[in-house]
KOLKOLSE-863523 format. One line per 5 residues: number of its first residue (from 1); their letters; for each residue x, z, y of C-alpha. Coordinates in Angstrom, 2 decimals, m for minus. Example, Ala and Ser with C-alpha at 12.3 -4.5 7.8 and 13.67 -1.06 7.14 Angstrom:
! KOLKOLSE-863523
1) AS) 12.30:7.80:m4.50; 13.67:7.14:m1.06
***
This chain:
! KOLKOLSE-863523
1) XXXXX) m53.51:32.53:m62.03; m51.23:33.19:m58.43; m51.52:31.21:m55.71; m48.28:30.07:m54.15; m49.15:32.74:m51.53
6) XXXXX) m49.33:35.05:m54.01; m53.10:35.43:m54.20; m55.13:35.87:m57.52; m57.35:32.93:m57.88; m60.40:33.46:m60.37
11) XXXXX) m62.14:30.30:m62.14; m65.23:30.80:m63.83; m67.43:28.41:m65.73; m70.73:27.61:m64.02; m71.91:25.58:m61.56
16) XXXXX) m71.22:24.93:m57.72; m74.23:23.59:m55.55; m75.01:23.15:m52.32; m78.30:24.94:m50.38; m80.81:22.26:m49.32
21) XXXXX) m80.43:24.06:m45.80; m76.88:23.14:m46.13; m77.29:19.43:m46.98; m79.61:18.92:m44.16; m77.37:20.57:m41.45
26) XXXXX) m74.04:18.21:m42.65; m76.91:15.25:m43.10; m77.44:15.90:m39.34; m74.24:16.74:m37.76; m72.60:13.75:m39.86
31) XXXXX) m76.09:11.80:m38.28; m75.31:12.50:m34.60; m71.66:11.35:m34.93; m73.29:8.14:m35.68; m75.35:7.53:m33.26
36) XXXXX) m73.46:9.48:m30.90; m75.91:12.12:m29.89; m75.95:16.15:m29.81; m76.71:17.36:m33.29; m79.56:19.16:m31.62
41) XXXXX) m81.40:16.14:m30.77; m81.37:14.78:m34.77; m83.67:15.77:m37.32; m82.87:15.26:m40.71; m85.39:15.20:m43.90
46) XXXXX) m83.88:15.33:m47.23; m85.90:13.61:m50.82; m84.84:13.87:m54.62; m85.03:9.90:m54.88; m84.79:9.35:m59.04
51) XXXXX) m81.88:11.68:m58.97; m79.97:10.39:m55.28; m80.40:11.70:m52.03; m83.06:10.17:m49.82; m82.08:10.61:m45.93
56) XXXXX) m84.72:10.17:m43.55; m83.13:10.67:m39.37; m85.45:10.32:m36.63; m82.75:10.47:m33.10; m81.89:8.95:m29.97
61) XXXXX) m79.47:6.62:m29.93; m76.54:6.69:m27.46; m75.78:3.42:m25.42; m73.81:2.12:m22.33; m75.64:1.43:m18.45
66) XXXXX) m76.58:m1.97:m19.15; m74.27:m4.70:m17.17; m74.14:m8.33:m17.04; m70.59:m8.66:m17.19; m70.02:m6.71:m20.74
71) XXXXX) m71.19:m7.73:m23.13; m73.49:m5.35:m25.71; m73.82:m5.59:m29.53; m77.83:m5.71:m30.35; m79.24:m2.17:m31.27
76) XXXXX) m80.39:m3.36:m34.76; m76.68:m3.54:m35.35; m76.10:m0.47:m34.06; m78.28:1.34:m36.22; m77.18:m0.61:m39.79
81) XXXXX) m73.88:0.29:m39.05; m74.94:3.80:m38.40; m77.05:4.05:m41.46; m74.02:2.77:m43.35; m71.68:4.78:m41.86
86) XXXXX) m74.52:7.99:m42.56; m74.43:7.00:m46.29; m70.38:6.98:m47.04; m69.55:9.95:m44.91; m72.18:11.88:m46.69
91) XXXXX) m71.66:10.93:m49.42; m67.48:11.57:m49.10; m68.61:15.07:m47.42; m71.08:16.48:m50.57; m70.29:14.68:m53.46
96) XXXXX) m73.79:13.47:m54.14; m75.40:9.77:m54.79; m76.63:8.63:m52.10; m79.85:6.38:m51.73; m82.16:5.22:m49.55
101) XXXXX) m81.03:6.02:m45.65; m83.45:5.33:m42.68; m83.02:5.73:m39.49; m85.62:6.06:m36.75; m84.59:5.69:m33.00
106) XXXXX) m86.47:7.98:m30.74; m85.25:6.61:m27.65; m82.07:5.67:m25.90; m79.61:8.42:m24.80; m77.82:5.72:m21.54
111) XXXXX) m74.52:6.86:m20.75; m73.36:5.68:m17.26; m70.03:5.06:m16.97; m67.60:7.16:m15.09; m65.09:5.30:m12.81
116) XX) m61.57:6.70:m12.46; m59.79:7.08:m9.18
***
């Protein structure tokens, strides 16, 4: 078979899978986009749970300077949306069940806000 740019593409029958090492680096990078931390400060541990993917994330979690005139959404909503969020982009990214997702907050990452001129 050619490729429209004219490049022989080969298809063999076998089987495609993806390195453990690899699962646990997207589980993490896809992890700190959800709590909005550096991908370095995530770690990820990966289970065979009766055939689905078991994600276990221990992190910070990023939040705002606390102020009394804005109002904040609660942590604990935070991190279920984050777990969620964890679970369909994984799942989207490899292809694989996903099943239990937990997430363990570390501590929190406060981001003061920068004021513009």
């Amino acid at each position: 078979m050619t490729s429209p740019t004219g490049v022989g593409i080969t298809t063999a029958p076998g089987l495609s899978s993806i390195s453990s090492r690899a699962l646990e680096r997207t589980a993490g990078a896809v992890a700190a986009g959800a709590l909005g931390v550096d991908v370095s400060a995530v770690r990820v541990r990966l289970a065979d749970e009766s055939g689905e993917l078991g994600v276990s994330v221990t992190a910070p979690l990023r939040v705002a300077a606390l102020r009394s005139d804005v109002p904040s959404e609660g942590i604990l909503t935070r991190v279920q949306a984050a777990r969620h969020g964890i679970r369909d982009e994984l799942s989207a990214i490899t292809g694989r069940s996903i099943g239990t997702v937990s997430v363990a907050i570390t501590r929190a990452d406060i981001r003061q806000e920068m004021r513009v001129r």
